[in-house]
Every structure is written in C-alpha cells, then in structure tokens.
N, C-alpha and C positions, 0 to 999 in steps of 0.2 A: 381574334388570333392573339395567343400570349408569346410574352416574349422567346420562347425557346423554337416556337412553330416560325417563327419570323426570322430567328435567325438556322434555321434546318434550311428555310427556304433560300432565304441568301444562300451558303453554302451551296447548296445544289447546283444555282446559276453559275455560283464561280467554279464550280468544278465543271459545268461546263463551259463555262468561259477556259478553263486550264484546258481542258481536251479539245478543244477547237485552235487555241493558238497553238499547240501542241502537234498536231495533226497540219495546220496550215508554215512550221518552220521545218517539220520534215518530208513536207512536198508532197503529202498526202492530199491533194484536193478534195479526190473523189468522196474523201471519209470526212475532208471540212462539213458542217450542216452548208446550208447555202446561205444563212446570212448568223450573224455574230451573238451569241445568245446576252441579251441583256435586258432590262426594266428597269425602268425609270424609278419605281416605287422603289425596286431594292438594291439599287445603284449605292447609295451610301454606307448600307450596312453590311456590303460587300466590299466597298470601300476599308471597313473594319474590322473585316476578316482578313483580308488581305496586307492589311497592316498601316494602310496608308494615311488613316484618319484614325487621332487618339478620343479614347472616352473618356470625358470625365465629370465625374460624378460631385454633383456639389455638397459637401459637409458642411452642417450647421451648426456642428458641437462647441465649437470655442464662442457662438456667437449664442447660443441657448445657456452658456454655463455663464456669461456675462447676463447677461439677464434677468436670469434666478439669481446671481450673487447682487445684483444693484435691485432686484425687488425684496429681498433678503433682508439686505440693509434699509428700506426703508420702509419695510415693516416694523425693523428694530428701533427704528426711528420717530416713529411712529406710535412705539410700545413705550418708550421712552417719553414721550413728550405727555402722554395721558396719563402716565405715574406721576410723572413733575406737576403735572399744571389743574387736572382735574379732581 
C-alpha cells in the first residue's frame, strides 16, 4: 500500500470519526454507528491529519555538503602531497 492509499484510508476513518462525534453532540443516537470508528494501524496518521502530531522529515543536505567539502579537501591534499614528495 503506498503512501497516498494510507493516508485516503486514514482520512476515511476520521471522517468518520467526525460523523459520529457529530451525530453523538447533537443527540442523534440512533444515527451514532454503535461503537466509535477507529484502528489501531491508522490511529497516528490520523493523528496527522487531524493536526495533532507534526511530521518531520529528516534533511541530510548540510551534513552530505560537509562531507563532500572535507573529502574534497583531502583529495586536494592528497594531490598535493604526491606532487611534493613523489
């Protein structure tokens, strides 16, 4: 299941998690389902739709361009030493 079908599926529960609180604050019983719609699987990322939990996403870019700049340098360093000494 890819990520867009996983979060369709969230969505769904919480919409009806919204129509059942909805229906149970205006005293609708009869139209409540008879128990609370939720899943354990997609409890968090319902959580995220919902707003309650933030995502966030890890960037490696300052830590890959440090990297490449200190392998850089000691390749230059390295080009250097075998002109000098070889």
């Amino acid at each position: 299941m890819n990520l867009f079908n996983r979060y369709a599926q969230a969505r769904k529960i919480k919409e009806e998690q919204d129509e059942f609180c909805s229906n149970v604050l205006n005293g609708d019983w009869q139209l409540a389902s008879t128990h609370f719609p939720e899943e354990l699987k997609w409890e968090a990322l319902v959580d995220v739709l919902r707003g309650r939990v933030k995502v966030i996403e890890p960037t490696y870019g300052m830590y890959l361009i440090h990297l490449q700049a200190r392998s850089m340098h000691i390749a230059m360093n390295l080009w250097i030493w075998m002109i000098l000494f070889v």
